[in-house]
C-alpha positions as protocol buffer text, in pm:
chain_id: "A"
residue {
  index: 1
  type: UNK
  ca { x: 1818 y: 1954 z: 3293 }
}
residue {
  index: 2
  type: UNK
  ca { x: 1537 y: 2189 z: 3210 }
}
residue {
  index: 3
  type: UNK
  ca { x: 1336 y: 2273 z: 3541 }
}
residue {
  index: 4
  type: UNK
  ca { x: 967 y: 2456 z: 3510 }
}
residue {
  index: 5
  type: UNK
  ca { x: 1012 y: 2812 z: 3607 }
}
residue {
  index: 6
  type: UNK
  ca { x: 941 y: 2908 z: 3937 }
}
residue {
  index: 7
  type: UNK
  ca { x: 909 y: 2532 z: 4051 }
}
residue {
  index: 8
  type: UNK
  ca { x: 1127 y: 2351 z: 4366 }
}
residue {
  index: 9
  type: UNK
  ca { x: 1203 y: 2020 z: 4392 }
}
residue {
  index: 10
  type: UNK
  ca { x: 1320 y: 1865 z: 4723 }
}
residue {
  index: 11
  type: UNK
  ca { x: 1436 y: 1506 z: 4582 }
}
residue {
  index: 12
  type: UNK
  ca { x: 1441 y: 1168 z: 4741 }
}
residue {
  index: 13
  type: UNK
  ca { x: 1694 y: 1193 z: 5062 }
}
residue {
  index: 14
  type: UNK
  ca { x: 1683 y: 1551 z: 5050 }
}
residue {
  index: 15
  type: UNK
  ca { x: 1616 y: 1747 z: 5370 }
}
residue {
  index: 16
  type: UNK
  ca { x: 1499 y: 2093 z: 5388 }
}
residue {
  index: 17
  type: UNK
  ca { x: 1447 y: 2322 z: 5651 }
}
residue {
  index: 18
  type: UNK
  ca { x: 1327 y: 2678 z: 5655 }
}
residue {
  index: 19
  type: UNK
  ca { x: 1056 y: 2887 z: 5454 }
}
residue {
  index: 20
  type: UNK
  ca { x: 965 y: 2876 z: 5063 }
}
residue {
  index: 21
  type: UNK
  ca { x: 843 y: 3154 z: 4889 }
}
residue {
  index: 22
  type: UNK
  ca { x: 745 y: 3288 z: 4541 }
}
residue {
  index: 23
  type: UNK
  ca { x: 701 y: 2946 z: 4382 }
}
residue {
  index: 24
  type: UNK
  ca { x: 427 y: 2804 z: 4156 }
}
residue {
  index: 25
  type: UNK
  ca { x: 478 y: 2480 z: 4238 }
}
residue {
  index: 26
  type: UNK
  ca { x: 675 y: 2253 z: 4501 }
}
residue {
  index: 27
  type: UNK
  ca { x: 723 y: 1895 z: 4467 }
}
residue {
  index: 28
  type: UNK
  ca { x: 900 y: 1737 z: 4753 }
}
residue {
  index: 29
  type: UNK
  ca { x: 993 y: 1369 z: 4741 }
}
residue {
  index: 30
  type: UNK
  ca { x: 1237 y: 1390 z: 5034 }
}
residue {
  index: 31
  type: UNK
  ca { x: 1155 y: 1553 z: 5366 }
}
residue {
  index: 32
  type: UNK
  ca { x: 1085 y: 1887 z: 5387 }
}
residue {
  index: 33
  type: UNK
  ca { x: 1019 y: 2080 z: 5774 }
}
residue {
  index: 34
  type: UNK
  ca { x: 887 y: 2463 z: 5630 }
}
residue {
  index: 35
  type: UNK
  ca { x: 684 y: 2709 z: 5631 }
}
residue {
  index: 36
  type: UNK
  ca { x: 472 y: 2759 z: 5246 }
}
residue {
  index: 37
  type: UNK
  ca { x: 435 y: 3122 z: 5127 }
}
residue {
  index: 38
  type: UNK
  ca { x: 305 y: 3284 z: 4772 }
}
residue {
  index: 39
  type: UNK
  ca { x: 313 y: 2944 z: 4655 }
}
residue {
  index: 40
  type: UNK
  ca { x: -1 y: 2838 z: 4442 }
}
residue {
  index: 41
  type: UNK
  ca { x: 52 y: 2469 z: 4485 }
}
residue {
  index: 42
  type: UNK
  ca { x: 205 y: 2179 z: 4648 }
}
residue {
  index: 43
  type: UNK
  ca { x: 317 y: 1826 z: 4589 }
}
residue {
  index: 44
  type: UNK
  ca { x: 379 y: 1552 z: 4832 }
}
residue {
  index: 45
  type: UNK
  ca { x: 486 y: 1225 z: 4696 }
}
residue {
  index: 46
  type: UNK
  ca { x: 453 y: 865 z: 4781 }
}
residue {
  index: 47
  type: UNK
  ca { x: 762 y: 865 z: 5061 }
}
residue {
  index: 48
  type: UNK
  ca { x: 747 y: 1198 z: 5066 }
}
residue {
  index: 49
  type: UNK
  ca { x: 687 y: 1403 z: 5400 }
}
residue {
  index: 50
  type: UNK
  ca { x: 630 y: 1823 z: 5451 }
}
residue {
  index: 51
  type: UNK
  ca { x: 578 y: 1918 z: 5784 }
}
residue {
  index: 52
  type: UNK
  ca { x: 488 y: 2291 z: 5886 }
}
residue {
  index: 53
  type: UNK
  ca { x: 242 y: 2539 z: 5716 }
}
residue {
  index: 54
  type: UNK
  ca { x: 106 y: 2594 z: 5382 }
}
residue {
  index: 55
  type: UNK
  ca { x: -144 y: 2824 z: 5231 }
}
residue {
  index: 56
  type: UNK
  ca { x: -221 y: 2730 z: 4886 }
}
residue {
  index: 57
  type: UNK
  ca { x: -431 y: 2705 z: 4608 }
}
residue {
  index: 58
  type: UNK
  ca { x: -420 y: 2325 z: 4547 }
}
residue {
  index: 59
  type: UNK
  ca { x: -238 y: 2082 z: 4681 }
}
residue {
  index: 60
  type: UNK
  ca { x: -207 y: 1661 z: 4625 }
}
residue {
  index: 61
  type: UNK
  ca { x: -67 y: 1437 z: 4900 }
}
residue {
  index: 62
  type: UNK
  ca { x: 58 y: 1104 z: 4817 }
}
residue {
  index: 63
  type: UNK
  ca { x: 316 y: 1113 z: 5102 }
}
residue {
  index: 64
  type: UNK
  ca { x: 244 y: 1293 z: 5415 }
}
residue {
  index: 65
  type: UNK
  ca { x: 151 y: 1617 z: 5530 }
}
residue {
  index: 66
  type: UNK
  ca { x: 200 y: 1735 z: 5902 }
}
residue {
  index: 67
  type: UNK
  ca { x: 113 y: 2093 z: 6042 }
}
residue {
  index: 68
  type: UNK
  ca { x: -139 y: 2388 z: 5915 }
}
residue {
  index: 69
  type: UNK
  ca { x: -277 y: 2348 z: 5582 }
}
residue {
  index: 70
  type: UNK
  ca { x: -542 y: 2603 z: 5400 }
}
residue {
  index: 71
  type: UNK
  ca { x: -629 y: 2505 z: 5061 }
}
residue {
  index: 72
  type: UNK
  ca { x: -833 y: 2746 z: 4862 }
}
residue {
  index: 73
  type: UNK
  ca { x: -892 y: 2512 z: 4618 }
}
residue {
  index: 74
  type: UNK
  ca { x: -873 y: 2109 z: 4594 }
}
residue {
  index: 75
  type: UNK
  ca { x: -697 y: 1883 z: 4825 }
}
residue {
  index: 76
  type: UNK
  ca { x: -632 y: 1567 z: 4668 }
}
residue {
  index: 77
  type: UNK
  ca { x: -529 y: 1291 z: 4919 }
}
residue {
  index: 78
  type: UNK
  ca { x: -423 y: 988 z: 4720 }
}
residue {
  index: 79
  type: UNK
  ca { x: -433 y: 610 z: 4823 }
}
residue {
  index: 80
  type: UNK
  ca { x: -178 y: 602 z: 5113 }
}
residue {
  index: 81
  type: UNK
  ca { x: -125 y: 967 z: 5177 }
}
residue {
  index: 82
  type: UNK
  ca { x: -138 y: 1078 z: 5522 }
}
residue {
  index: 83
  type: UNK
  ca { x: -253 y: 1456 z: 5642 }
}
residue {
  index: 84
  type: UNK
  ca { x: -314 y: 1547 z: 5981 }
}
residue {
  index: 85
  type: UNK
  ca { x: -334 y: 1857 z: 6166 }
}
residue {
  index: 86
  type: UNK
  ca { x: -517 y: 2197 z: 6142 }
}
residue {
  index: 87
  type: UNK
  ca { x: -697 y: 2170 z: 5799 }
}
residue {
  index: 88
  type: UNK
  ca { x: -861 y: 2409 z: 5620 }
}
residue {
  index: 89
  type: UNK
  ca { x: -1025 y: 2312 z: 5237 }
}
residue {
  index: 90
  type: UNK
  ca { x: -1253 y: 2421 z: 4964 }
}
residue {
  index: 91
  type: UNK
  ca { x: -1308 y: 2096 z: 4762 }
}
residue {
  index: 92
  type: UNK
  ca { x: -1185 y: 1737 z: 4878 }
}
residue {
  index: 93
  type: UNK
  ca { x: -1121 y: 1439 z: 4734 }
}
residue {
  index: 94
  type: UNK
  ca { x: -942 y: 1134 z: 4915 }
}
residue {
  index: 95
  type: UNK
  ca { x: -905 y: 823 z: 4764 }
}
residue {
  index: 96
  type: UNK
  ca { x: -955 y: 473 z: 4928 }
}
residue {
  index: 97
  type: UNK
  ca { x: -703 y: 426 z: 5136 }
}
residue {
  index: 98
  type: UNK
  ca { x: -599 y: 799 z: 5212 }
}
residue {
  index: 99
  type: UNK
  ca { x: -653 y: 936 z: 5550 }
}
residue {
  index: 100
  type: UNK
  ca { x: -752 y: 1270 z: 5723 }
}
residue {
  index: 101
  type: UNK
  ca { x: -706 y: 1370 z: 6056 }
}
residue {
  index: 102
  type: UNK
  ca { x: -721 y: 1661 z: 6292 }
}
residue {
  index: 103
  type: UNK
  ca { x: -905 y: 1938 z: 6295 }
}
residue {
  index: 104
  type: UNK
  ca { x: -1067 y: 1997 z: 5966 }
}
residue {
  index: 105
  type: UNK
  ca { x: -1281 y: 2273 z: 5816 }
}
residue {
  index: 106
  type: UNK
  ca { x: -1439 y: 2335 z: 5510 }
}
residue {
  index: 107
  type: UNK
  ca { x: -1447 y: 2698 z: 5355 }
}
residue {
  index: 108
  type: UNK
  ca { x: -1564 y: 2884 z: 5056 }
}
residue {
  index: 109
  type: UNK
  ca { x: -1386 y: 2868 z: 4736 }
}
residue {
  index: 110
  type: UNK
  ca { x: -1152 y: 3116 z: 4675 }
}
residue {
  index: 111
  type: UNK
  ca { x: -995 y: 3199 z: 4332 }
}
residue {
  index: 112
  type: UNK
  ca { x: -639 y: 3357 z: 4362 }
}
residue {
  index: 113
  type: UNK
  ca { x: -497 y: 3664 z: 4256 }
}
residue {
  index: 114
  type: UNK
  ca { x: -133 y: 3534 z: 4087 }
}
residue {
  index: 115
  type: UNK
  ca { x: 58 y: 3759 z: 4288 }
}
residue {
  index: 116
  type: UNK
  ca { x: 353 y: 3544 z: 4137 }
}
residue {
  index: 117
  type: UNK
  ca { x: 210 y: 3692 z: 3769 }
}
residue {
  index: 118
  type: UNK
  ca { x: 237 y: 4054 z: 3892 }
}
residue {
  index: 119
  type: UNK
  ca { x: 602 y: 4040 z: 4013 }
}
């Protein structure tokens, strides 16, 4: 099985608690209760749910996401994904059908130093 480097993958039935760090990219399909750090994207897919904090570059929800979210970037919310909470976003889209609730907040683009890169 040949996984992309610094990428996680929380599969279908999977449940994680705790805190990520140092990844690229994380694709959860199962349940996932964490906190998101030095991780330039995120994934949640259809059945999918991550619940806790994330600071990211981009991030696409086709599942749901629960908690703080910043995204310096794009947050794509596709048909039937769910985020709610404290939200924080650069550029937006949401399909028909996706939904976004809490508090929300646009802010300034920001482009990101790959700390990841460096180390």
């Amino acid at each position: 099985m040949n996984a992309e480097p610094k990428t996680l993958v929380v599969g279908r039935e999977i449940r994680l608690k705790g805190e990520i760090g140092n990844c690229e990219h994380v694709l959860i399909h199962g349940f996932a209760e964490a906190a998101l750090s030095d991780c330039r994207a995120f994934e949640v897919s259809q059945g999918g749910t991550l619940q806790g904090s994330a600071e990211v570059q981009s991030a696409e929800v086709s599942g749901r996401f629960e908690g703080t979210l910043k995204v310096r970037g794009r947050l794509v919310i596709r048909a039937g994904g769910r985020v709610s909470g404290d939200v924080s976003y650069a550029e937006i889209e949401i399909e028909p059908g996706g939904r976004l609730d809490g508090q929300i907040q646009s802010i300034e683009p920001q482009l990101v130093e790959n700390k990841l890169a460096l180390g």
